[in-house]
N, C-alpha and C positions, 0 to 999 in steps of 0.2 A: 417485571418482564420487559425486555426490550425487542422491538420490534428491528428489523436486522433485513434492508432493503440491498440486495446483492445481487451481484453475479460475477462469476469466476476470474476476475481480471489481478492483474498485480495490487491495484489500490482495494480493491474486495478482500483480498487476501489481508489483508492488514489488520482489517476487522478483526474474522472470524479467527486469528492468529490471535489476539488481545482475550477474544469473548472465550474459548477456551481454555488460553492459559489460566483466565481468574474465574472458571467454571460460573459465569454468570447466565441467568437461564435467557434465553432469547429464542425467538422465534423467527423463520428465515422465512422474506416473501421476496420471492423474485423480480429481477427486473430485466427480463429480457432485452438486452440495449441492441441486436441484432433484428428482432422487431420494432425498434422505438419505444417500448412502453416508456422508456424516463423520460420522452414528453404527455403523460398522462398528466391529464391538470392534477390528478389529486398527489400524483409523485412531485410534482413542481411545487406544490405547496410545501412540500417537505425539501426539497433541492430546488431550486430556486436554478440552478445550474445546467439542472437536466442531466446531472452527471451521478452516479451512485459511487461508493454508497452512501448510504444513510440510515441515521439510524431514531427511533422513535423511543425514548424512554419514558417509560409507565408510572415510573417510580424514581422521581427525581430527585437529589438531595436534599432539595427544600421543601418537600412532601405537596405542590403546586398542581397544576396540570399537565400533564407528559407532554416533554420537553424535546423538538425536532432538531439534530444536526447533522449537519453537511458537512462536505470536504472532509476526508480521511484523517488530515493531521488534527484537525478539528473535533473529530469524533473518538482519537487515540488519547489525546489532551482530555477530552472531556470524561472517558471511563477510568485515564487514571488519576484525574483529581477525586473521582466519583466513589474508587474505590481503596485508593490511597495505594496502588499497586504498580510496579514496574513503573518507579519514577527514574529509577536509575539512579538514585540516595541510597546509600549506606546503611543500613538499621542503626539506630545510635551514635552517628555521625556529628561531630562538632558541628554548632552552627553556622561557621564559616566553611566549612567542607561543606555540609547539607547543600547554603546558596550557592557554591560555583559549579559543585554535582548537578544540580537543577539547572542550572544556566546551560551546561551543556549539553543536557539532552534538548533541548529546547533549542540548543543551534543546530544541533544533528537531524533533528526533527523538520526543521524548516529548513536546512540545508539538504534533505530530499525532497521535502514537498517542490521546492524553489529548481534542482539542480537534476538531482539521481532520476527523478520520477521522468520529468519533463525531458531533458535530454535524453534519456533511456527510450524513454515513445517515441520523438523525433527518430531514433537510430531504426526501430522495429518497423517504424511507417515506412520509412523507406528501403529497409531492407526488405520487405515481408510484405506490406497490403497496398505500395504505390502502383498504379497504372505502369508503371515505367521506370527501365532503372534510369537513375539520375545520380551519375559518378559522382559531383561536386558535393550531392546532399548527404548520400551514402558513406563520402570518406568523412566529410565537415564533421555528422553525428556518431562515427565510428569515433575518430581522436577524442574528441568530447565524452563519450560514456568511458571510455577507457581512461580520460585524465581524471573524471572524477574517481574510477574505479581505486588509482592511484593514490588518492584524496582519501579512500576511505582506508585502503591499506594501511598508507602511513598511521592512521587513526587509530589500529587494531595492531599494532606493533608495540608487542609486549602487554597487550588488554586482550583478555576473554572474550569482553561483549565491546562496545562504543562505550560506554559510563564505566568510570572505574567502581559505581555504585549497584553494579550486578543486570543483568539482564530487564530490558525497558523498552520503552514504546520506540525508542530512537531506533534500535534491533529490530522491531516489527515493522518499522515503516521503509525500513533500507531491505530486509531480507528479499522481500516478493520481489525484490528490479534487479536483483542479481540474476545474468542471462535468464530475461523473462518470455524470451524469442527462442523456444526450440529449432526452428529452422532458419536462426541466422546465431547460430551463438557465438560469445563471444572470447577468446581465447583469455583464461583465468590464468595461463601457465604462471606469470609474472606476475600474478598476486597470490602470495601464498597466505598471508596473513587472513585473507577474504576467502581465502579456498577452507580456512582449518575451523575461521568461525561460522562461515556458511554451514559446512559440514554437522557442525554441533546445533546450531538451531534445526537443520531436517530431522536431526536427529531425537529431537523432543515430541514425548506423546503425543502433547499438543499441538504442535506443527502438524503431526499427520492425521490428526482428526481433524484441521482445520481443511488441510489439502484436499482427504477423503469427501468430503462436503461438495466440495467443486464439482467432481466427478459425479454425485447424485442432484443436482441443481442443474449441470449442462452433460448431460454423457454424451454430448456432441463437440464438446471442446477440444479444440486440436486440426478439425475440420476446415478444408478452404471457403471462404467466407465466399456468398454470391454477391453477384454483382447491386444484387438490391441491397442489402448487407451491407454494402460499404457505402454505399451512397447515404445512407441512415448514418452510420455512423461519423463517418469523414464529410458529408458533400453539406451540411448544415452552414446557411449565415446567419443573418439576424433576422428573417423569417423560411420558415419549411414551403419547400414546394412539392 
């Protein structure tokens, strides 16, 4: 059983998109980050970051003491080494196909952790939960989501998923940052490629059992965030006031 520390956000999403596709049983405890619970000391034990999700595995592959990870691309890596799924290899692939297949989910994969995710929240922050618009930040992170957007397009040009090895964690980690701002979206017209493969991942059972989830863990999502709200979230340095 894994234990499955969430809540409703693009990198949350990443998870519960993983733990459904490969029908792995898990149990979901919340983490309200709009009251601060992820600095609960016993959530920092496990996130170290204060940031979810995370996830607490029961039943580790080396049969040990259940086994705590953090960070999303960290947690996508680790269920599918764990389960030997959505590596984005080939079934019966050459050995040299197998390693360059792996090599690039593994670039895709930290090429969001690194790029899509981070730049993608920069654009949201300030289009969506800054105190104030601020032109320069707004366009800087606007060109930016949108040159990566292009980045992945070209990617998906002529390829189904990111891996010519079939749908994989590199797909789970980029899907949730595609316009993850309903009230700043961001115009797809000029990526078609991202429009046809987005399309096909909503389109999976599993995507909508993951999504459905969101909605009974927060059926306040969507909501303008209070002022306390953001100061939890946004207004943190290196000690809480």
């Amino acid at each position: 059983m894994i234990d499955f520390h969430y809540w409703p956000t693009p990198n949350g999403h990443k998870i519960s998109l993983f733990l459904e596709e490969a029908g792995l049983p898990y149990t979901v405890r919340p983490v309200n980050i709009g009251k601060g619970e992820q600095f609960a000391p016993e959530f920092l034990a496990i996130s170290p970051n204060n940031k979810m999700p995370a996830i607490v595995d029961a039943s580790p592959p080396d049969g040990g003491a259940p086994i705590p990870v953090f960070e999303s691309g960290a947690i996508l890596r680790y269920l599918s080494d764990k389960t030997g799924r959505f590596t984005g290899v080939a079934e019966g692939a050459d050995p040299r196909t197998e390693l360059r297949q792996a090599i690039e989910v593994d670039e895709w994969l930290f090429w969001q952790m690194a790029g899509l995710g981070p730049m993608t929240g920069q654009y949201g922050h300030f289009h969506v939960y800054a105190p104030e618009a601020i032109p320069y930040a707004r366009e800087r992170y606007r060109k930016e989501a949108e040159r990566l957007l292009g980045v992945l397009d070209q990617r998906l040009a002529g390829r189904e998923f990111i891996s010519d090895g079939g749908y994989s964690i590199a797909d789970m980690a980029c899907y949730p940052w595609i316009n993850a701002y309903d009230k700043a979206p961001i115009d797809l017209t000029p990526f078609a490629n991202i429009r046809r493969w987005h399309a096909a991942i909503t389109a999976r059972p599993a995507t909508q059992r993951a999504y459905a989830l969101a909605a009974k863990v927060n059926p306040d999502a969507g909501k303008p965030m209070s002022d306390e709200q953001k100061k939890i979230l946004f207004g943190q340095g290196a000690r809480r006031e």
